[in-house]
VEXVEX-816705 format. One record per residue (C-alpha): residue in three letters; x, y, z. Coordinates in Angstrom, 1 decimal, decimal comma, padded with zeros to 4 digits. Example, Ala and Ser with C-alpha at 12.3 -4.5 7.8 and 13.67 -1.06 7.14 Angstrom:
REM residues 2
logu;u;v;w
ALA;012,3;-004,5;007,8
SER;013,7;-001,1;007,1
***
This chain:
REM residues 203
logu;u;v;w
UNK;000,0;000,0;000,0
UNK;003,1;002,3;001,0
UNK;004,7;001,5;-002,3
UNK;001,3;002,2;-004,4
UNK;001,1;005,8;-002,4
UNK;004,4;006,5;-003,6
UNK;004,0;005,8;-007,2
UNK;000,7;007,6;-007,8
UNK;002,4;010,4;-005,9
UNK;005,4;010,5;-008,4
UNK;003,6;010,1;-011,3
UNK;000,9;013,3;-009,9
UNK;004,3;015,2;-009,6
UNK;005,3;014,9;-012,8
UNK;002,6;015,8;-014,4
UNK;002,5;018,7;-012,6
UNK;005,7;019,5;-013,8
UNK;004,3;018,7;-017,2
UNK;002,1;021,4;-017,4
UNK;004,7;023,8;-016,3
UNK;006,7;023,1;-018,6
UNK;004,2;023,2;-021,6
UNK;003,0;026,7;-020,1
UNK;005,0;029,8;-021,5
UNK;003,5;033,7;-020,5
UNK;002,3;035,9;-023,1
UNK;002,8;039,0;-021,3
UNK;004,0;041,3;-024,2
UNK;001,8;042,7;-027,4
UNK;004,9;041,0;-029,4
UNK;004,8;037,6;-028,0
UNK;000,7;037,7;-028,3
UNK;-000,2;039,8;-031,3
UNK;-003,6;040,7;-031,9
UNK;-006,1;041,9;-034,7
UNK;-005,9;046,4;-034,1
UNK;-009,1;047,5;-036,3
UNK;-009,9;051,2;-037,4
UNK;-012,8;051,5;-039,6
UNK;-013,1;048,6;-042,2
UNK;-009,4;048,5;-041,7
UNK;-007,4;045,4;-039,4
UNK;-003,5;045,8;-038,8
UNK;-001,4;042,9;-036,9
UNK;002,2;042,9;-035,8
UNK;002,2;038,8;-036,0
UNK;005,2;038,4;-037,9
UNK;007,4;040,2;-035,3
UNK;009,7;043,0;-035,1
UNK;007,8;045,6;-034,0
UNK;004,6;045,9;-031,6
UNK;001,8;047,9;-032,6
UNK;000,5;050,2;-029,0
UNK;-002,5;051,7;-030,4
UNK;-004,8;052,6;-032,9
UNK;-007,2;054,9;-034,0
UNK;-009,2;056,9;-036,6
UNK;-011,3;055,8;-039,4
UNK;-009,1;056,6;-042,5
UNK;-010,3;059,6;-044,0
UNK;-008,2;062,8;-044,7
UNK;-009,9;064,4;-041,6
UNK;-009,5;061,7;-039,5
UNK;-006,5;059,3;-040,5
UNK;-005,7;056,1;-039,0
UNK;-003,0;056,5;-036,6
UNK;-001,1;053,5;-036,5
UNK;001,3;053,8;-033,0
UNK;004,2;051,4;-032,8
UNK;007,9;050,5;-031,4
UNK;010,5;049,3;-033,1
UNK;012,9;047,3;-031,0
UNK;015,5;047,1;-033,8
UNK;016,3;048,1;-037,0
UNK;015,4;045,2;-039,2
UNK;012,4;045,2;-041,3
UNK;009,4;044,6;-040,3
UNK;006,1;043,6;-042,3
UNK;002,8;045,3;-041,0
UNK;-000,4;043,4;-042,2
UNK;-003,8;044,9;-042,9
UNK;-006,7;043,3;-043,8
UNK;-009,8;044,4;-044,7
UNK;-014,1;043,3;-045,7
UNK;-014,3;046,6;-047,3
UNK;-013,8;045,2;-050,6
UNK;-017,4;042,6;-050,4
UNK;-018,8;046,1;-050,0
UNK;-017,8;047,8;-052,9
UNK;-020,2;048,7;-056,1
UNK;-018,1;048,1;-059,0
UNK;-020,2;050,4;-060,9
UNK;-019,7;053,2;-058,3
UNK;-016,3;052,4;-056,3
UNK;-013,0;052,6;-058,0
UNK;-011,4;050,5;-054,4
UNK;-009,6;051,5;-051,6
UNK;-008,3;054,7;-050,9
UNK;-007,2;055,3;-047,0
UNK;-004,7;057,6;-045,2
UNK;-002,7;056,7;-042,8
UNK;-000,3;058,2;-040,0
UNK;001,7;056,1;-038,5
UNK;003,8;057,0;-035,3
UNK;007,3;055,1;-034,7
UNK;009,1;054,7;-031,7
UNK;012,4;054,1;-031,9
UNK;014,2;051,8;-029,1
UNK;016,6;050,2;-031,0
UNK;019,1;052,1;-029,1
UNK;020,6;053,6;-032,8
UNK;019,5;056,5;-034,6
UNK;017,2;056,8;-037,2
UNK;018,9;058,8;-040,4
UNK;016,0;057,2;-042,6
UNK;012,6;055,3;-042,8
UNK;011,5;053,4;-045,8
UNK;008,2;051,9;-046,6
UNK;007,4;049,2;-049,2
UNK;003,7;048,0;-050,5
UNK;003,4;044,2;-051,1
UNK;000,6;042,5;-052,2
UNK;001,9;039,3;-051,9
UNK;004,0;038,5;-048,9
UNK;007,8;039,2;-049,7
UNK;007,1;040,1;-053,7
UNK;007,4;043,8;-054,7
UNK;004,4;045,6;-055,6
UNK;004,3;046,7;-059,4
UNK;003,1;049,2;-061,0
UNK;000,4;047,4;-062,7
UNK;-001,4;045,7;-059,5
UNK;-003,5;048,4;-058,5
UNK;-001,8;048,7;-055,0
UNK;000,7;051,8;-054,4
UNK;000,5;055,3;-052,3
UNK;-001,6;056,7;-054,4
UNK;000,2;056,8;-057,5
UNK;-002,2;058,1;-059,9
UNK;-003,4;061,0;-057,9
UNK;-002,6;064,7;-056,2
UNK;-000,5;063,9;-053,5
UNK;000,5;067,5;-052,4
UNK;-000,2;067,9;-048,9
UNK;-000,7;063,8;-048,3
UNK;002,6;062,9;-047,5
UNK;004,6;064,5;-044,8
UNK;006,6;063,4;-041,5
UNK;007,5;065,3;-038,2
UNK;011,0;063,7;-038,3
UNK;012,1;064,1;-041,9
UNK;012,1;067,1;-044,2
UNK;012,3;065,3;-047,5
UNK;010,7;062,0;-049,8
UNK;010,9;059,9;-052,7
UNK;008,2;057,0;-053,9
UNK;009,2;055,3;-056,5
UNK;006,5;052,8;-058,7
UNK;008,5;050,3;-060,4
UNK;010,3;047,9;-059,6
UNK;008,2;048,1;-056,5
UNK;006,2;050,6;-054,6
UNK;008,4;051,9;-052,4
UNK;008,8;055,2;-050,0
UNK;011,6;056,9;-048,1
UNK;011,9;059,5;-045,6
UNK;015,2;061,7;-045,5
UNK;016,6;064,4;-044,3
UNK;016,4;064,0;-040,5
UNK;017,4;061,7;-037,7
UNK;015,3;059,8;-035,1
UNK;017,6;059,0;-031,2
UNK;016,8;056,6;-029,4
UNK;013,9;057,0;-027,6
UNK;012,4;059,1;-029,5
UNK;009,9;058,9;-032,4
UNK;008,7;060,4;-035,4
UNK;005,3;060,4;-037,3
UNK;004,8;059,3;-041,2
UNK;001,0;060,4;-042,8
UNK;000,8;059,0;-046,6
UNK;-002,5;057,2;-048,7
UNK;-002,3;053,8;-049,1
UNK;-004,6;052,9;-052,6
UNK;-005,9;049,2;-053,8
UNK;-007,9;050,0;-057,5
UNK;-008,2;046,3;-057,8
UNK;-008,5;045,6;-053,8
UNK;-007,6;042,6;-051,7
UNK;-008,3;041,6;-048,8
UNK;-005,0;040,8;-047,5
UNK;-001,9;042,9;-048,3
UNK;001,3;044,2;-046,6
UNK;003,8;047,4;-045,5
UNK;007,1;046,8;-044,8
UNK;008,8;049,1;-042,5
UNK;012,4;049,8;-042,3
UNK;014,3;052,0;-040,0
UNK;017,6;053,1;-041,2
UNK;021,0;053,4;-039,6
UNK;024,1;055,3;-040,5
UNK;026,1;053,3;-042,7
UNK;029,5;053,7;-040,6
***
């Protein structure tokens, strides 16, 4: 009877120390990443890199989605957004998606910031052309659209890829800077991509 005691014991400890060990915290927005929704609009930080803190707005000029996030390095990251908009859309009235965007980086990578680059992708890790419909706007007026509070000057480019970067400034550690620009889909999906890339000094 002693001995059976025992055994049952043992084997109620290690399971015990089964589920322990199975268990891991998700006590951070990076190690548990969640759905952020503004609008018709859904933004995750699941594939790392960065964490998204808040969000708000509903995408219109007036009252831009503000994207807030933190960048723990200076690798790129890829934000995704997702969106039902598009099983709304009247193709004899809508032309797609057209939403602006601000988003507000954080830098506490511990190096400065001389640069900040953003790329369109709608496939994962395959630059946006300029025939797929997706870009920052391309075909339109963007005076006015595109500015930052950390950098005085820009460049987009549309082929190879739809690409933007930020110059002229620099971003310490611990501090941050804001980025407003359109983002445009004229043949809209519902899943598509923006690589972010803070940028060091080269030496």
């Amino acid at each position: 009877m002693k001995r059976y005691r025992t055994d049952w014991m043992l084997r109620g400890t290690m399971a015990i120390c089964m589920l322990f060990v199975g268990y891991v915290p998700r006590g951070s927005a990076q190690e548990d990443p969640r759905l952020w929704t503004a609008g018709p609009y859904s933004f995750s930080d699941e594939l790392g890199g960065f964490v998204i803190r808040s969000i708000s707005g509903t995408g219109t000029m007036q009252d831009p989605i503000i994207l807030t996030e933190e960048f723990p390095s200076v690798t790129p990251t890829t934000l995704i957004i997702r969106t039902e908009k598009i099983a709304q859309l009247n193709p004899s009235e809508d032309a797609g998606i057209l939403f602006y965007l601000r988003v507000r980086a954080t830098n506490s990578s511990g190096h400065p910031w001389v640069e900040f680059e953003f790329e369109l992708q709608e496939q994962l890790n395959v630059p946006s052309d300029y025939g797929d419909g997706l870009s920052f706007y391309q075909p339109g007026d963007k005076r006015g659209m595109i500015k930052s509070t950390g950098y005085g000057t820009f460049s987009d480019d549309f082929e190879p890829y739809d690409r933007m970067v930020f110059r002229d400034g620099k971003i310490d550690p611990g501090f941050g800077a804001s980025f407003d620009f359109p983002i445009a889909d004229f043949t809209p999906k519902r899943v598509f991509y923006l690589v972010q890339e803070p940028r060091i000094p080269s030496s």
